[in-house]
C-alpha positions in Angstrom: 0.0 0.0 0.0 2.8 2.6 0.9 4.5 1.9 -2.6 1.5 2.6 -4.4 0.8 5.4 -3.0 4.2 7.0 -3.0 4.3 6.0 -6.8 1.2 7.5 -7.4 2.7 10.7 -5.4 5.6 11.1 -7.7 3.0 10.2 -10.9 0.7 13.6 -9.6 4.3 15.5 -9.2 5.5 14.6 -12.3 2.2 15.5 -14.1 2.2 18.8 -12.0 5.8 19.8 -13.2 5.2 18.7 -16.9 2.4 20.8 -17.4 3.4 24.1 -14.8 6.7 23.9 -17.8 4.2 24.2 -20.4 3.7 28.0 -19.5 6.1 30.3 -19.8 4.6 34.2 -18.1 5.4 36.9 -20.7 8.5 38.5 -20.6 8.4 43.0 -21.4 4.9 42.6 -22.6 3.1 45.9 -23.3 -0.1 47.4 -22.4 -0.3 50.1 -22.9 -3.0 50.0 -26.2 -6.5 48.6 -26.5 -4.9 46.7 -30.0 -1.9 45.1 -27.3 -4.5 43.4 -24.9 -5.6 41.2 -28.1 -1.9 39.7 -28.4 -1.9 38.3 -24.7 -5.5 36.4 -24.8 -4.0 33.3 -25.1 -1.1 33.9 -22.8 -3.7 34.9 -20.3 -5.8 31.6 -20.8 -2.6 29.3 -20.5 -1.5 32.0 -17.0 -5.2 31.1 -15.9 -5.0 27.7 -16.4 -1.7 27.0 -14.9 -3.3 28.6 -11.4 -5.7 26.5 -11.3 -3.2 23.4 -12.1 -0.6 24.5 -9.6 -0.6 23.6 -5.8 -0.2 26.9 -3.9 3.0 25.6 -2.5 5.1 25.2 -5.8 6.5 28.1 -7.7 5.9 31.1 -5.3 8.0 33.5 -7.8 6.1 32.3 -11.0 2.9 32.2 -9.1 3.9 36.1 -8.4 4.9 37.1 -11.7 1.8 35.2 -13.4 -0.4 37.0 -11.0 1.0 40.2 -12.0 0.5 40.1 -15.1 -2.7 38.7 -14.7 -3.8 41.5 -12.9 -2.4 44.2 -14.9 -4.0 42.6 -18.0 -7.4 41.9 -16.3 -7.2 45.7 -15.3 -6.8 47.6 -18.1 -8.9 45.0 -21.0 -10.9 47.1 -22.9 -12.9 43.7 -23.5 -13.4 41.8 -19.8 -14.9 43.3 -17.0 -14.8 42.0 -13.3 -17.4 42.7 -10.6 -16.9 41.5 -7.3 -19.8 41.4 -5.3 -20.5 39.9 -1.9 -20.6 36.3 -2.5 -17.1 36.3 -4.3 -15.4 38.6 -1.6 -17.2 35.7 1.3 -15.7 32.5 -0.7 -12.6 34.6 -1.0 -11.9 36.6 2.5 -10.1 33.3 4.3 -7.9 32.5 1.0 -7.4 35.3 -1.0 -5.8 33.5 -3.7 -9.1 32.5 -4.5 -9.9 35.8 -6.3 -7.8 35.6 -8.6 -8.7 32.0 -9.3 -12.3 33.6 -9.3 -11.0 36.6 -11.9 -9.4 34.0 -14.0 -12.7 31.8 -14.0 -14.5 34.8 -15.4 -11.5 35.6 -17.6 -11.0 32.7 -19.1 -14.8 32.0 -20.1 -15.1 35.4 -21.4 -12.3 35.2 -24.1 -13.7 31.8 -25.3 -17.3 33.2 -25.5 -16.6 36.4 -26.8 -19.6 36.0 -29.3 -22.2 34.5 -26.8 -20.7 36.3 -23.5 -23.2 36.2 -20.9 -22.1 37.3 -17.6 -24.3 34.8 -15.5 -22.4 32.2 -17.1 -19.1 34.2 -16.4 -19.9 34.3 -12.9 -20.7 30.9 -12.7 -17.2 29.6 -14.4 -15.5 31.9 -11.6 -17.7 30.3 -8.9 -16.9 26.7 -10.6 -13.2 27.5 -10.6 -13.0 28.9 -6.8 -14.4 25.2 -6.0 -12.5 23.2 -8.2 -9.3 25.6 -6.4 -10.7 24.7 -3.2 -10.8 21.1 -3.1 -8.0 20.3 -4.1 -5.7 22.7 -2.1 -5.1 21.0 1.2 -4.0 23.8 2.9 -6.9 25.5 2.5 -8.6 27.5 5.2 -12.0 26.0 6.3 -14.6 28.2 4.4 -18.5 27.5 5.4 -19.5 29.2 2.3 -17.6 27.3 0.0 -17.9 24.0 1.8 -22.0 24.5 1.3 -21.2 25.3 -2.6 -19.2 22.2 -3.0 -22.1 20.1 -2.1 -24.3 21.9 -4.0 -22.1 22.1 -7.1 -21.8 18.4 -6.4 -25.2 17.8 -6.5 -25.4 19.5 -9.8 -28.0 22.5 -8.4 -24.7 25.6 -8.7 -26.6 27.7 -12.0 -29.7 27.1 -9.4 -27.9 28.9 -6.9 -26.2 30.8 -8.8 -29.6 32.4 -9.7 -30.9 32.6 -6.3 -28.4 33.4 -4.3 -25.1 34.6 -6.1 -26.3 38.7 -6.1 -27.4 38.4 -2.5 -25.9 40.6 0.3 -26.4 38.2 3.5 
């Protein structure tokens, strides 16, 4: 039993490292133009991608350089707009690196529906990755909020609260 699981421990870390080398952050990128956001979608769908892939505890200074330029891309698009409303900032407040795995949700779906964008459905992908984030980061703080979504995204009923209960200030 221990040799299985250490094999299948060194399996997850090799997949982990194969793909976290698969993203390279952009190196003097500009943004400085509406036309220079455009050149960086995919970069920002690959920066998105590899958060959610990556284990908080590997790669603190590429997880800080992908996170700035996350953020200065996400804050200056002319095309993606964030709102964070209560219910992000509650799933968020005990692990903040959940907003930007929230942001990069929303992000992410946003450039790959640019001709059907519908911000419900934003919201939801940002909801969807905050869980996704969450269970599978054991060091995680305990989160009520997200523990109750995780059952109900489980249970298939997340657009249902989405709708119900995602704009509410409780």
């Amino acid at each position: 039993m221990k040799k299985t699981l250490t094999l299948i421990t060194i399996i997850v870390a090799f997949c982990f490292t194969a793909k976290a080398q698969t993203f390279h952050v952009p190196e003097n990128y500009t943004l400085k133009e509406k036309e220079d956001y455009g050149k960086y979608e995919d970069d920002v769908i690959k920066a998105v991608d590899w958060l959610q892939d990556t284990p908080w505890a590997l790669e603190d200074q590429k997880r800080m350089e992908t996170n700035a330029f996350l953020m200065k891309w996400m804050q200056g698009s002319p095309t993606v707009s964030i709102e964070i409303n209560t219910s992000v900032a509650k799933m968020t407040e005990k692990n903040p690196q959940l907003l930007m795995t929230f942001m990069g949700g929303y992000t992410k779906y946003a450039l790959q529906n640019k001709s059907a964008f519908n911000k419900t459905k934003a919201n939801q992908a940002g909801v969807k990755a905050v869980i996704d984030k969450y269970v599978v980061e054991t060091d995680h703080k305990n989160n009520s909020l997200l523990n109750k979504l995780t059952k109900i995204e489980k249970d298939g009923k997340l657009a249902d609260w989405m709708a119900s209960d995602f704009n509410k200030t409780k």
